[in-house]
C-alpha positions as CSV (number, residue, x, y, z in Angstrom):
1,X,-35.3,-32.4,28.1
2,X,-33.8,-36.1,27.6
3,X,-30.3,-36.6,26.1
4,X,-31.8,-37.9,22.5
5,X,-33.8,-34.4,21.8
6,X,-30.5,-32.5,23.2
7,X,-28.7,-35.0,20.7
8,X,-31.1,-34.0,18.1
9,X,-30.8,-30.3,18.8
10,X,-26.5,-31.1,18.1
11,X,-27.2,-32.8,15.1
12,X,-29.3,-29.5,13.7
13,X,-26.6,-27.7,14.9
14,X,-24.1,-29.0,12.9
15,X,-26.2,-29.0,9.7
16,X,-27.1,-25.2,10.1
17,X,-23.5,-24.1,10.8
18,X,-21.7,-26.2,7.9
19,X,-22.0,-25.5,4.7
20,X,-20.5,-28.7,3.5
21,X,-23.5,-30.6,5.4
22,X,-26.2,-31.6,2.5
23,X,-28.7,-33.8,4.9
24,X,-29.3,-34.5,8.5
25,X,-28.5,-38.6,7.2
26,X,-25.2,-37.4,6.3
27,X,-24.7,-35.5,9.1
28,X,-25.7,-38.2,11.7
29,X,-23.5,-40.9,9.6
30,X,-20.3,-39.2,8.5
31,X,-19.6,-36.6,11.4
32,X,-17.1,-37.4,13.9
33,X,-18.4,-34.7,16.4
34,X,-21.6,-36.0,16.0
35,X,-20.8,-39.7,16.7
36,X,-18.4,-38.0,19.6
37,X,-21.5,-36.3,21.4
38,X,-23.8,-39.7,20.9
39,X,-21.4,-41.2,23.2
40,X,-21.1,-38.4,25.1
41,X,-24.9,-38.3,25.8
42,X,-25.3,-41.6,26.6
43,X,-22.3,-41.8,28.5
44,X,-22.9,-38.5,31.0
45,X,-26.1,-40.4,31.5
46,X,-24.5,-43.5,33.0
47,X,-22.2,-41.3,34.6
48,X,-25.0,-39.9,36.4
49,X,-26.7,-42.8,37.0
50,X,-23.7,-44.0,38.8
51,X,-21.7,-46.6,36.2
52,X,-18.9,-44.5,36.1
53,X,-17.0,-47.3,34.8
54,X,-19.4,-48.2,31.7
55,X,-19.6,-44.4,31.2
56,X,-15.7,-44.6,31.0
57,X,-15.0,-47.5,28.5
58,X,-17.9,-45.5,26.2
59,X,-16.0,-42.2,26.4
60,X,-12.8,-44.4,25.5
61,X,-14.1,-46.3,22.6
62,X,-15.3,-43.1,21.5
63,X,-12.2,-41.0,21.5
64,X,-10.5,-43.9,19.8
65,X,-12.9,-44.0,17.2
66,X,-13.5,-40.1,16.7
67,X,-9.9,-38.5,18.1
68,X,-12.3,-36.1,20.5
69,X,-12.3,-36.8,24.1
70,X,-15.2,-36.0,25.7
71,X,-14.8,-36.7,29.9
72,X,-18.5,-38.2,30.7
73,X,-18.6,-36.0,33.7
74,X,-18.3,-32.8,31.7
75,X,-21.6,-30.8,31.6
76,X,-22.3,-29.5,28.1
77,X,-25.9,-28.2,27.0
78,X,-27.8,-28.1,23.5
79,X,-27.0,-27.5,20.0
80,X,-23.2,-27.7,20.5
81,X,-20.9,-28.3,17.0
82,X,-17.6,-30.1,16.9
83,X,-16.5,-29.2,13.8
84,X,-13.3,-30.9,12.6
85,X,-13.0,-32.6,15.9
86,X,-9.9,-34.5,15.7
87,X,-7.6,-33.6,19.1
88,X,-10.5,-31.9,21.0
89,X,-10.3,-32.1,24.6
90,X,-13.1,-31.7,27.2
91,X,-12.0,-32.1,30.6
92,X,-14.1,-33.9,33.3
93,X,-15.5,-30.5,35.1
94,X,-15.7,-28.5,32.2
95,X,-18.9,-26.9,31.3
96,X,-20.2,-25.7,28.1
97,X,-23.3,-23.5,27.1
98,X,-26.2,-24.0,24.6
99,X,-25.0,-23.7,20.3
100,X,-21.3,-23.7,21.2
101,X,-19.1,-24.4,18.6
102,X,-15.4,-25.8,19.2
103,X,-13.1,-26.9,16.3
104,X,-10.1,-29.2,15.8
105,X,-7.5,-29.0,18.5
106,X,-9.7,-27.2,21.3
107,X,-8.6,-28.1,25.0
108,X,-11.0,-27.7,27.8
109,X,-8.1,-28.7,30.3
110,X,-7.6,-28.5,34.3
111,X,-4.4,-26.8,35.9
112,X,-5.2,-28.7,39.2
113,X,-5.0,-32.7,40.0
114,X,-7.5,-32.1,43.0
115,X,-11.1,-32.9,43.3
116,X,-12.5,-29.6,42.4
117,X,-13.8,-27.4,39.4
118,X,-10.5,-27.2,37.4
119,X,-11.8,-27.0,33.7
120,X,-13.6,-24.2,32.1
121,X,-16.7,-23.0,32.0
122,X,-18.3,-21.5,28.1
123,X,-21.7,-19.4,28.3
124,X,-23.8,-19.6,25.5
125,X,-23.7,-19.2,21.5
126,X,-19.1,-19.3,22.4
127,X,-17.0,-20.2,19.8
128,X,-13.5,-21.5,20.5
129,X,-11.2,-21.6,16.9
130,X,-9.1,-24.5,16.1
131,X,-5.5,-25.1,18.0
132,X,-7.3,-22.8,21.2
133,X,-6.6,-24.3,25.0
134,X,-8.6,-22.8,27.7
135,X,-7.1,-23.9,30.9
136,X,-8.3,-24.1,34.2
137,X,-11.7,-22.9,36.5
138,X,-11.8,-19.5,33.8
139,X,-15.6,-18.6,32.9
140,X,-15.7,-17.4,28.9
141,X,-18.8,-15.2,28.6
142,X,-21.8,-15.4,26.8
143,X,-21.5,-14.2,23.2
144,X,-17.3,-14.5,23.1
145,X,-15.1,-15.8,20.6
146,X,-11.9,-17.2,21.1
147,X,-9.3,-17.1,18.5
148,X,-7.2,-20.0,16.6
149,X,-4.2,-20.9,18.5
150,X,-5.0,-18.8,21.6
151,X,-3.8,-19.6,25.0
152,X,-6.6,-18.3,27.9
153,X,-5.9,-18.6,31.0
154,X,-7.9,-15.6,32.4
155,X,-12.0,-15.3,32.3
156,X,-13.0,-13.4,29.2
157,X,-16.4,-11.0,29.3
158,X,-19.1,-11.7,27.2
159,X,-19.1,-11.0,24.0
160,X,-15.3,-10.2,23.5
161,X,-13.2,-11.6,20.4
């Protein structure tokens, strides 16, 4: 699947899971987490295609436009909603499952400054409330729900709240 029908699959996202959202126009034109993951897309795919600097800038311009910072390296699969998405961190190894949703404040953050997996890792349909950090190589299972404000710092099971 190419990054514009993954980005189309976000945009649905957002539209099913917010009630405020009246049409996919507004959606694609007003949401920050939307404009967020369309640099995001386009950026992971330079990034991948080796301009890892023009990859950069795009991430940058983005996070000063949108207040979410979305590392291009990051790995981050369909459907996912940013809802709210000013302060939302997403570290450069961090991965994130299919129709995720993350609110304001989330940090995907690394406890290591070495060249290896150091951010998360969220498993599908995981939501992670506003103000949550999940630091370091932790796996949150499929199904789980993190809670406003928490601090995890440990692997949580699937499906747990």
């Amino acid at each position: 699947m190419g990054w514009l029908a993954t980005l189309n699959e976000d945009i649905d996202a957002a539209q099913r899971r917010d009630p405020a959202a009246r049409t996919r126009a507004e959606v694609l034109l007003t949401y920050p987490g939307v404009h967020a993951l369309i640099a995001y897309r386009v950026a992971h795919t330079l990034d991948r295609r080796g301009a890892r600097l023009i990859a950069r800038l795009l991430s940058h311009a983005a996070r000063t436009l949108t207040g979410i910072e979305i590392h291009p390296s990051a790995t981050i699969g369909r459907g996912l909603f940013i809802d709210h998405g000013m302060g939302v961190v997403i570290g450069e190894t961090a991965v994130i499952g299919d129709r995720c949703h993350l609110l304001q404040g989330v940090t995907l953050g690394g406890t290591s400054t070495r060249r290896e997996k150091r951010h998360p890792t969220l498993g599908n349909d995981v939501t992670v409330g506003a103000g949550a950090k999940v630091i370091g190589a932790v796996t949150i299972g499929d199904g789980a729900r993190i809670g406003a404000g928490s601090v995890v710092v440990q692997s949580v099971p699937p499906g747990a709240t």
